[in-house]
C-alpha positions as CSV (number, residue, x, y, z in Angstrom):
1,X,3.2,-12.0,-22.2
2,X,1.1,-12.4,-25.2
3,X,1.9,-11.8,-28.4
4,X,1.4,-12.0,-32.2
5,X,3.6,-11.2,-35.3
6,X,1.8,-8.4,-37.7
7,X,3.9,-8.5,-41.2
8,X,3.0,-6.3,-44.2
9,X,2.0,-7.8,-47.9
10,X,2.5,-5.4,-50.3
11,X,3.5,-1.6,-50.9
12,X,0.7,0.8,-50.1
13,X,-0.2,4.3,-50.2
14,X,-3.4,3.7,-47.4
15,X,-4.4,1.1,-45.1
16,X,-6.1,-1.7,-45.6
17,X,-6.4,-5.3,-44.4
18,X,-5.8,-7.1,-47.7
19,X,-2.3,-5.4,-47.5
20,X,-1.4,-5.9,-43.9
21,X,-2.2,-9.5,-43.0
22,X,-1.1,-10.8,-39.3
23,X,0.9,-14.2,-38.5
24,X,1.2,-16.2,-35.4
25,X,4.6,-18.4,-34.8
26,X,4.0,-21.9,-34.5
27,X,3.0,-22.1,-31.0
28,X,3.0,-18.7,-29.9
29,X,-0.1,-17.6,-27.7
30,X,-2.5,-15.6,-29.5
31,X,-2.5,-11.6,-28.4
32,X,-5.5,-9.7,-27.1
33,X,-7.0,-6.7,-28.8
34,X,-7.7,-4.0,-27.3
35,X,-11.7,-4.5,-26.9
36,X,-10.7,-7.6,-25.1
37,X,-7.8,-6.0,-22.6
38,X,-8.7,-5.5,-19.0
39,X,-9.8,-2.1,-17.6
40,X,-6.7,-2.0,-15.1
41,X,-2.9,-3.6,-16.8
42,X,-1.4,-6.5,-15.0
43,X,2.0,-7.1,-15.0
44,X,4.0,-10.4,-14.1
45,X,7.1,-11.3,-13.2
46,X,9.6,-13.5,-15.8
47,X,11.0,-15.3,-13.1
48,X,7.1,-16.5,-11.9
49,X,7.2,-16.2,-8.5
50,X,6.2,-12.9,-7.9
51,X,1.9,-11.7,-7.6
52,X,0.7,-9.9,-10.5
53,X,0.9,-6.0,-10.2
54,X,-0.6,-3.3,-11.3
55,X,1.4,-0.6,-12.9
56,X,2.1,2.0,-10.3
57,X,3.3,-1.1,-8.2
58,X,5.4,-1.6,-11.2
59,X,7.0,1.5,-11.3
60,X,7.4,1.8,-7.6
61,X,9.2,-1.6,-7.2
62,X,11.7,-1.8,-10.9
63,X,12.7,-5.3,-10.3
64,X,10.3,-8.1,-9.0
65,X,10.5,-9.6,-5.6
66,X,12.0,-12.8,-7.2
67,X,14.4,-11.1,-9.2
68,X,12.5,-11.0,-12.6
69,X,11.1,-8.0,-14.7
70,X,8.0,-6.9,-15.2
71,X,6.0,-7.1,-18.7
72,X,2.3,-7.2,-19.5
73,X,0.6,-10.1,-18.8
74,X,-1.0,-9.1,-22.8
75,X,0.6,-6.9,-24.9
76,X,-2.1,-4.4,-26.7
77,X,-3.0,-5.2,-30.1
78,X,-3.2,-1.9,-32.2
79,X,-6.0,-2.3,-35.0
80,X,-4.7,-0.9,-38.8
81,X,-7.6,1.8,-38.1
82,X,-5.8,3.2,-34.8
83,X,-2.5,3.1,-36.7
84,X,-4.0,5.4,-39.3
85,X,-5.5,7.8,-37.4
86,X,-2.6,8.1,-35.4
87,X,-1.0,9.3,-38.5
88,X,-1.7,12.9,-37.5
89,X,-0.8,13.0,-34.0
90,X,1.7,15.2,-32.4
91,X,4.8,13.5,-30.7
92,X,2.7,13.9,-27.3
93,X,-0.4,13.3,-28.3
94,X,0.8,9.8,-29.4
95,X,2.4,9.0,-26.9
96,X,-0.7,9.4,-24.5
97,X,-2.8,7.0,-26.6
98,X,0.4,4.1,-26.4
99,X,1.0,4.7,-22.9
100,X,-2.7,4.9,-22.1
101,X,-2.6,1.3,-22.9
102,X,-0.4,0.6,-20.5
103,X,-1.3,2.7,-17.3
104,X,-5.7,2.0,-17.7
105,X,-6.9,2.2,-14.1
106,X,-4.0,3.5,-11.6
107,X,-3.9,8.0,-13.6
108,X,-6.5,10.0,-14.4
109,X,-6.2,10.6,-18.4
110,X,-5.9,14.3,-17.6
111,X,-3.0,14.0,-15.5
112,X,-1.5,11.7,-17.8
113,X,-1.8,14.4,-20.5
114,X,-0.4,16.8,-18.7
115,X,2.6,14.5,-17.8
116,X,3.7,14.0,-21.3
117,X,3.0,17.6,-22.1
118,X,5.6,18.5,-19.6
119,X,8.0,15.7,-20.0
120,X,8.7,16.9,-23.9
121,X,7.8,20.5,-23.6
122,X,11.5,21.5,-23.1
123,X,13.1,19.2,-26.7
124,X,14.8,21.2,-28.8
125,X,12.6,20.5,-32.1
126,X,9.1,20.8,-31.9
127,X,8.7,17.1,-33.9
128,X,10.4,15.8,-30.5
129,X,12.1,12.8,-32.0
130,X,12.7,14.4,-35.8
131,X,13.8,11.8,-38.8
132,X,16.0,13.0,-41.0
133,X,17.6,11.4,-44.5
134,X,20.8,10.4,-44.9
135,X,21.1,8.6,-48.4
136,X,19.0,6.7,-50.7
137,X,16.5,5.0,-48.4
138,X,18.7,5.3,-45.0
139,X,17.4,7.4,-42.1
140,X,18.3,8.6,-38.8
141,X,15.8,9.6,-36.0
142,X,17.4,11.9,-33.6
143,X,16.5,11.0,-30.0
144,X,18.9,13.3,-28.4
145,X,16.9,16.9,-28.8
146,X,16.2,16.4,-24.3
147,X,18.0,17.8,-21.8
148,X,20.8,15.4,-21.3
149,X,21.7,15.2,-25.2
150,X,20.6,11.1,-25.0
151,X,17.3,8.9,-25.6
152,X,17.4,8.0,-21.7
153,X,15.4,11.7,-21.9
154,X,12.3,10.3,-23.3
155,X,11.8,7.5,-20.4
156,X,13.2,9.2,-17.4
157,X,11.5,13.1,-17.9
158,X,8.1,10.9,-17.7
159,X,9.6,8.7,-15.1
160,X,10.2,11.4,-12.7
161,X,6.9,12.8,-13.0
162,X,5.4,9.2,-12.6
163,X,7.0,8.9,-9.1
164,X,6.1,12.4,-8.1
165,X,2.6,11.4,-8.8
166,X,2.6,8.1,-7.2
167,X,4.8,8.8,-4.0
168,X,2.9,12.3,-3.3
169,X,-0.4,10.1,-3.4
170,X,1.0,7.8,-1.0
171,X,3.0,10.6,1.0
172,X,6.4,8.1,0.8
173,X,10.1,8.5,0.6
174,X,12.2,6.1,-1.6
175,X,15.5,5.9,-2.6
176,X,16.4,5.6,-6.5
177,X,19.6,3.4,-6.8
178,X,20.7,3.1,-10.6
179,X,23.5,1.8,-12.8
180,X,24.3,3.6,-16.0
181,X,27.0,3.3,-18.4
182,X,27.2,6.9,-19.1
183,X,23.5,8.2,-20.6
184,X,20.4,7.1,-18.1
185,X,22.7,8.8,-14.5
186,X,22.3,12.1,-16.5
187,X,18.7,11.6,-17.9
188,X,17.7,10.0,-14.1
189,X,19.3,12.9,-12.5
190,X,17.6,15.7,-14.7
191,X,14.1,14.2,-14.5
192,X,14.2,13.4,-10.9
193,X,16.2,16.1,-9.1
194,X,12.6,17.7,-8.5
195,X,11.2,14.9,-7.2
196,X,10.3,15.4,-3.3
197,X,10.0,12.3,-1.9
198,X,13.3,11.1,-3.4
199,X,17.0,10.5,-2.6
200,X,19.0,9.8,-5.5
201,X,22.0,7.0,-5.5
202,X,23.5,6.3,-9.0
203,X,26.4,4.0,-10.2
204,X,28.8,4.8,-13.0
205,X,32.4,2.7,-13.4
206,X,34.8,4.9,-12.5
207,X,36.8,6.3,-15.5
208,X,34.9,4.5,-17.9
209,X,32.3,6.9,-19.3
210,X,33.0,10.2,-21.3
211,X,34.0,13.2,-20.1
212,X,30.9,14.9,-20.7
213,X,28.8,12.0,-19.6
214,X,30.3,12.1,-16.0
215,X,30.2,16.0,-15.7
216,X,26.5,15.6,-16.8
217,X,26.1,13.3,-13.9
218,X,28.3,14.9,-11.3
219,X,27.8,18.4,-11.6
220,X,24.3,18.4,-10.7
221,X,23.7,19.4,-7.2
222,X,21.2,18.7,-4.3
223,X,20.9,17.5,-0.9
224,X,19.4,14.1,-2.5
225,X,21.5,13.8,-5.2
226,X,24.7,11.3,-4.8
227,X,27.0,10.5,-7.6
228,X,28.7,7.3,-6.7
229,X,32.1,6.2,-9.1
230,X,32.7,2.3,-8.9
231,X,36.0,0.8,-9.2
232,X,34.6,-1.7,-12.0
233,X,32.5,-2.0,-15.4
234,X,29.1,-1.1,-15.7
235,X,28.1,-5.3,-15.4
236,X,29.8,-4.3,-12.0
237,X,27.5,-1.7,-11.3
238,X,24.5,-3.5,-12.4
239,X,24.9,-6.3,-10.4
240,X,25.3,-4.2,-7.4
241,X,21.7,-2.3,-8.0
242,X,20.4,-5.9,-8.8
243,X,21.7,-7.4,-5.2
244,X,20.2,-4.9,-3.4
245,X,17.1,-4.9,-5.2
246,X,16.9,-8.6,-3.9
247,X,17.8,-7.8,-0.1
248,X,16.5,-4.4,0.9
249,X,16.6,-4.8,4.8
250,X,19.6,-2.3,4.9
251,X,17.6,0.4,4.3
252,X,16.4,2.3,7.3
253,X,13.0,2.5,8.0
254,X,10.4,3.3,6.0
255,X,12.6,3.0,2.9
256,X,12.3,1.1,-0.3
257,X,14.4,0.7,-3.6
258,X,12.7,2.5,-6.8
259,X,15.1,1.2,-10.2
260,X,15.3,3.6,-12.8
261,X,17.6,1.4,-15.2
262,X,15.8,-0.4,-18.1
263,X,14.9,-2.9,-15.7
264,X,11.9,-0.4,-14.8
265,X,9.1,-1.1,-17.2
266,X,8.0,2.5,-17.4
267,X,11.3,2.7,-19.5
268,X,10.1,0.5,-22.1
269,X,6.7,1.8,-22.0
270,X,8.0,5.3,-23.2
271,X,10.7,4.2,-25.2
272,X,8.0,2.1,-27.7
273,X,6.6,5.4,-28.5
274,X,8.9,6.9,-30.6
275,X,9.2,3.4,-32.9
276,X,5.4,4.4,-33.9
277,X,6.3,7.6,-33.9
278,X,9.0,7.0,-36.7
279,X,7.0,3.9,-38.6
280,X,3.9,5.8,-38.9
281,X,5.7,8.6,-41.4
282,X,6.3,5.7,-43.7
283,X,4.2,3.2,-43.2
284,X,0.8,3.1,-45.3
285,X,1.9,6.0,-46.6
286,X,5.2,5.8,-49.0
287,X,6.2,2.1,-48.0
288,X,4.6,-1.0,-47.0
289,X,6.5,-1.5,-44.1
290,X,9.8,-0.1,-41.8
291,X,13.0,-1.3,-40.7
292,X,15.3,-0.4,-37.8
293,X,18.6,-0.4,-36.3
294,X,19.3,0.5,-33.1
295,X,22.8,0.6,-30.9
296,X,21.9,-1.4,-28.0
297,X,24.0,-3.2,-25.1
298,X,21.3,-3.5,-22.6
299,X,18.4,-4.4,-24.9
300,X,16.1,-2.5,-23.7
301,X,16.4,0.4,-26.5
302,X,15.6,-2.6,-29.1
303,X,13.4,-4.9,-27.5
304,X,10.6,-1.6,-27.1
305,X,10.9,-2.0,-31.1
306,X,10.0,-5.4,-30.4
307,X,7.3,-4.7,-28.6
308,X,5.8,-2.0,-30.9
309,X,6.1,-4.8,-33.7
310,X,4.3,-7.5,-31.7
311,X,1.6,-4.6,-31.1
312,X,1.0,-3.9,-35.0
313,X,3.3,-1.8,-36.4
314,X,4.6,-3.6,-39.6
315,X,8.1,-3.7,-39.2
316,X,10.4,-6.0,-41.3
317,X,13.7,-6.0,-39.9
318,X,15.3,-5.0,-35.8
319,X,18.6,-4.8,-36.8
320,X,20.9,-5.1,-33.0
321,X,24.0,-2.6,-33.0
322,X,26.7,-3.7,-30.9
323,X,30.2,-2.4,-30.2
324,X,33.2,-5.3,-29.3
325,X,30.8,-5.8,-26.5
326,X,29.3,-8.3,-29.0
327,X,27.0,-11.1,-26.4
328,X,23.5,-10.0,-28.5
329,X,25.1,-10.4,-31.8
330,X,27.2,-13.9,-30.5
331,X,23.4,-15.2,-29.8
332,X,22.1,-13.7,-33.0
333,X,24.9,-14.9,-35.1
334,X,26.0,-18.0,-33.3
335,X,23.5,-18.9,-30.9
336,X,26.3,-18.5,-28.4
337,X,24.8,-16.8,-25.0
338,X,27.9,-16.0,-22.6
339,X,30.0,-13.8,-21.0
340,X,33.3,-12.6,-22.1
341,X,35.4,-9.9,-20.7
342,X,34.2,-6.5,-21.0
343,X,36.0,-4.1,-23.0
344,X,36.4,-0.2,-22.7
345,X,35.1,1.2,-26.4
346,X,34.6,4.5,-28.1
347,X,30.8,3.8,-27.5
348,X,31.2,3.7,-23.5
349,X,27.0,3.6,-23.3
350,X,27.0,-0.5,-25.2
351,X,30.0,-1.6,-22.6
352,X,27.4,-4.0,-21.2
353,X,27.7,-7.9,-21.3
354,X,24.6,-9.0,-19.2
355,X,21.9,-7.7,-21.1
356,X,19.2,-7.0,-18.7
357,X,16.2,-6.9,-21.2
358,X,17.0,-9.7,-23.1
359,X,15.3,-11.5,-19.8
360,X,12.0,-9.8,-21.3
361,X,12.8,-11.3,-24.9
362,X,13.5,-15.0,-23.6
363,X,10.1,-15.0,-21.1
364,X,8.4,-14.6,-25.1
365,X,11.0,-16.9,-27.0
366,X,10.2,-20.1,-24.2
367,X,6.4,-19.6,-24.4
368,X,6.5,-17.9,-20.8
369,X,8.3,-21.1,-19.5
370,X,9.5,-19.1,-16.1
371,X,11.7,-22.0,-14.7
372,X,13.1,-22.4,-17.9
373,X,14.1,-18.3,-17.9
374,X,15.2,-18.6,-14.4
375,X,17.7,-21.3,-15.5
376,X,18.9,-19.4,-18.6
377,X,19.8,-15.7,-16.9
378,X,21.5,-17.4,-13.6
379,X,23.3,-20.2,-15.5
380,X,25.0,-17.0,-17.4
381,X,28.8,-16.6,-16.5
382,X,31.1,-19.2,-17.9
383,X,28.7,-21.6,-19.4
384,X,27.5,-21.5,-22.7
385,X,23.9,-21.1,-22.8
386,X,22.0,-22.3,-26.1
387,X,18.5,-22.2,-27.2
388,X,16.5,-25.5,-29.6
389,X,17.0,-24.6,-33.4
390,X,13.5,-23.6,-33.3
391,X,13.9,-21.0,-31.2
392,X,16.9,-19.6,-32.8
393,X,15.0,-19.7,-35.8
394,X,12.2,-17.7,-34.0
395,X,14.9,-15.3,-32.6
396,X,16.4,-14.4,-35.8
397,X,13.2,-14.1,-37.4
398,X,12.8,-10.8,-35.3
399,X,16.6,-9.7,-35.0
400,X,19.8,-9.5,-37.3
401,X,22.7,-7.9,-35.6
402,X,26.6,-6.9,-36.5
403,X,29.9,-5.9,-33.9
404,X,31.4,-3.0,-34.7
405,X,34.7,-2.3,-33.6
406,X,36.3,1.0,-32.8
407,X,38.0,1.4,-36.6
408,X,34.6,0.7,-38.4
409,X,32.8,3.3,-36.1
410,X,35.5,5.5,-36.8
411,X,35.2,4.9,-40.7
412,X,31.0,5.3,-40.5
413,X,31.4,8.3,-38.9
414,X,33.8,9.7,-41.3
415,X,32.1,8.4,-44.6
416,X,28.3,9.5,-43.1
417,X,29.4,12.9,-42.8
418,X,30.9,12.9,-46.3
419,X,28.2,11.2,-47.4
420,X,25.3,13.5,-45.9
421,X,26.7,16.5,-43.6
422,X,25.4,14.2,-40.9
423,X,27.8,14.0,-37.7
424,X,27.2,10.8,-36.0
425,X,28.2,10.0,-32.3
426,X,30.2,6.5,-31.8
427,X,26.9,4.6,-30.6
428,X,24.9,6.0,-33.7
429,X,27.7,5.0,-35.7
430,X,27.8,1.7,-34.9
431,X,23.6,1.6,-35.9
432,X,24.4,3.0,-39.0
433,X,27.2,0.6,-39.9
434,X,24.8,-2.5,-39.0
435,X,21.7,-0.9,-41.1
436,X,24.1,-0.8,-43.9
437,X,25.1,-4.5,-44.0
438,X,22.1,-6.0,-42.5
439,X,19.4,-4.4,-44.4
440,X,18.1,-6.6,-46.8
441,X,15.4,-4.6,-48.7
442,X,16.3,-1.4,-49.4
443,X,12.7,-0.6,-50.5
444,X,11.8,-0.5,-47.1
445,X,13.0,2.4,-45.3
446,X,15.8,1.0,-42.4
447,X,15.5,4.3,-39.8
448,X,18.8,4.0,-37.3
449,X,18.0,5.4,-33.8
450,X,20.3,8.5,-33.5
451,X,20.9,7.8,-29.8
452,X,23.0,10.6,-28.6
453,X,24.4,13.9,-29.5
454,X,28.0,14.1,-30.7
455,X,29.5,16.6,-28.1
456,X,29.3,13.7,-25.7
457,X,32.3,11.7,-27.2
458,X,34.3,14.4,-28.4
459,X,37.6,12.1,-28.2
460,X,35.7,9.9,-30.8
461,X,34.5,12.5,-33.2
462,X,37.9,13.5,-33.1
463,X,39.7,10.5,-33.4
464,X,37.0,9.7,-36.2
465,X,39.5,12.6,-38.6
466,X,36.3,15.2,-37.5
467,X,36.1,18.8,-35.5
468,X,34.3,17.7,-32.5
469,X,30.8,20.1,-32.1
470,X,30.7,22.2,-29.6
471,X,28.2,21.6,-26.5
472,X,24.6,23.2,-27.4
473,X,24.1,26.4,-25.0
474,X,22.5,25.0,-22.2
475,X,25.2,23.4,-21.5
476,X,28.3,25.4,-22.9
477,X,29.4,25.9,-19.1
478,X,29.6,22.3,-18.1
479,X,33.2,22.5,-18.3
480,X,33.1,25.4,-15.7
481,X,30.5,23.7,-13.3
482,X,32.0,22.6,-10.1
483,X,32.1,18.4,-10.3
484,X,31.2,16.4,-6.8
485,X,31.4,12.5,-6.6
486,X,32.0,9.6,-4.5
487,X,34.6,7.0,-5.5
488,X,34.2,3.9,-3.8
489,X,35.0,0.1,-4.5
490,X,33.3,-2.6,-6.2
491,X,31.5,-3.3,-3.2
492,X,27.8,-4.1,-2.2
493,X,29.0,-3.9,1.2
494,X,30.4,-0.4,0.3
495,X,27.6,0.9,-1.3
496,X,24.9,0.0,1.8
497,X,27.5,1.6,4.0
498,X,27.4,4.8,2.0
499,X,23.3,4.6,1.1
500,X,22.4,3.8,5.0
501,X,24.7,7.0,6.3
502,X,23.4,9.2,3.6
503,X,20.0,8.3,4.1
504,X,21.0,8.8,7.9
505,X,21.9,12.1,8.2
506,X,18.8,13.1,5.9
């Protein structure tokens, strides 16, 4: 994918070239504008040996053929005159001119349109992904105002509507098999359950999300709905989804394999949105530039920041929250890339160690070198991968990053809501925490992504010395909904078994 690094110079009150100059690294491929983009968006594979695609191939397939993800073969350049008119955009109306860049050629604009419309018609605040102050030049933006109380909401309400759109076209079943550590088998469920060419299959490790997270997940209902518990981790989980991705001949005929983890591009795609979204009611307005934080375990949260940077949004610092689950930050800090056991936390979402979407970041970081990413992402598991010094440098020219452990998110919580009034949840807590000892400018406002609403981790607020908040009304009867759920074990074998008879009987 190309790409190009647009910095800021000075502070501002208005746009102008002389105060926001570009820079290319030192051998990085120079990005296309958007006069010089194609009519219809290619996407290739980081592995290499998959055909280019165009996006509703993309969404319809998740992972490529040769076990790669999908990006842009060139990343949109957004000019300093788009960014400023998009200063007075509404939440939806933004979002169709970013994901308009990304879709040209396979919806009609109007449907598109009406797409977004509906996918954030139902958020609780009518600014959809709202920024509020916390102190001195510290910010949270609340991304959990959806119906499943998390960020996965912004991606998967679209999603859903993307495959009814696509699969009604082609008049095809598929079967959605997932992984989620607690948030996107909620968010999937509630923006798919409509969908009528779906079945649903989605993985969660058994007894290691939050009480509310699994009742999200499992008390939602439907003939093409099935929760499925694994007796492992979430990496157990993933890998699973990822294997049969690979090897879908067990599927019975006429069946194919749609992902709706952050391996699916279309996540990314709406996920960039609200980084312009928040940027844009700073930038070349009260400050020259913006910062970031976000709680991530699968990257995929952090690297559509990325993205939205390497587009033209002037952002200094991508600051990578991570709980004791701590692989990005042992890269970051260390240039140390390798598993260690995974640990339960009080921030169940970040219990990843095989960041998925850090594939994305290394097909940029080795200059789309595909043999070379290939190497790196199946060489993970006891070996100690490395990168050159350059690249390192490169890396942490984007990214700083901090491990939080369970005390520290504790102590955020506790002092952020003595601090502001603001109630955190664990994963937000841990961005916070990182935006306070990363940030290195604190004339530039550092935004953490508010990534889920405290009800969900009750135990935490509570541990945390704090009254948990009750659930808002839409869900105040979760507690009361009937639950239903498959446990089986950590199995690929188990899981076809259970997909092919389900499928089966339907």
């Amino acid at each position: 994918m190309q790409s190009v690094n647009a910095s800021c110079a000075s502070a501002c009150s208005s746009w102008t070239s002389e105060q926001y100059g570009s820079a290319t690294p030192a051998g990085a491929p120079i990005l296309h504008s958007n006069k010089q983009r194609p009519e219809a968006m290619k996407y290739v594979s980081t592995r290499g040996r998959s055909p280019a695609v165009n996006f509703e191939e993309v969404v319809l397939t998740g992972l490529a053929p040769d076990g790669g993800l999908y990006v842009p073969d060139q990343l949109p350049l957004v000019s300093l005159e788009q960014l400023a008119a998009w200063q007075r955009l509404s939440y939806p109306e933004l979002a169709f001119e970013v994901i308009s860049l990304f879709v040209a050629g396979t919806i009609p604009a109007g449907k598109l349109r009406q797409m977004i419309l509906d996918s954030y018609a139902g958020f609780s605040d009518p600014d959809v992904a709202p920024v509020k102050p916390l102190y001195g030049n510290q910010w949270v933006m609340q991304l959990y105002g959806g119906p499943t109380l998390a960020f996965k909401d912004f991606a998967l309400q679209l999603l859903g509507r993307l495959l009814d759109h696509f699969l009604e076209k082609r008049q095809q079943h598929v079967a959605i098999l997932g992984a989620t550590s607690g948030d996107t088998g909620s968010a999937a469920l509630e923006g798919c359950k409509q969908c009528r060419f779906v079945d649903m299959f989605i993985l969660h490790p058994h007894n290691r999300v939050s009480e509310v997270q699994r009742r999200q997940m499992t008390s939602v209902t439907g003939d093409n709905i099935n929760n499925i518990a694994v007796q492992g981790n979430f990496d157990d989980c993933q890998e699973i989804v990822k294997k049969a991705f690979a090897d879908q001949g067990f599927l019975p005929a006429g069946y194919q394999l749609v992902a709706v983890n952050s391996i699916n591009w279309a996540r990314i795609m709406a996920q960039i949105v609200y980084y312009f979204h928040a940027g844009l009611k700073f930038v070349g307005r009260s400050a020259p530039g913006v910062s970031f934080s976000v709680p991530t375990g699968n990257f995929g949260d952090i690297y559509a920041g990325y993205l939205a940077k390497q587009m033209g949004l002037p952002v200094r610092q991508l600051v990578i929250a991570t709980n004791r689950n701590d692989i990005l930050h042992r890269f970051i800090s260390s240039n140390r890339y390798h598993k260690t056991a995974l640990e339960p936390s009080l921030s169940p979402s970040m219990d990843i160690m095989v960041s998925s979407n850090f594939e994305r970041f290394l097909f940029d970081l080795f200059q789309q070198d595909t043999a070379r990413v290939t190497r790196f992402v199946t060489g993970l598991g006891s070996t100690v991968q490395s990168v050159s010094e350059a690249e390192w440098a490169r890396a942490r020219a984007h990214f700083a990053s901090l491990s939080v452990d369970d005390a520290e998110t504790c102590a955020t919580i506790q002092e952020i809501h003595a601090r502001s009034g603001y109630l955190a949840d664990p994963h937000t807590a841990t961005g916070i925490r990182a935006a306070m000892v990363c940030d290195t400018d604190s004339r530039i406002p550092m935004i953490t992504l508010g990534t889920a609403h405290p009800a969900k981790f009750a135990a935490a607020i509570e541990q945390a010395g704090l009254a948990a908040p009750a659930l808002p009304a839409h869900m105040a009867d979760l507690y009361q909904r009937p639950e239903r759920c498959t446990v089986l074990p950590n199995s690929l074998d188990a899981i076809k078994q259970f997909m092919v008879e389900r499928l089966g009987a339907r």
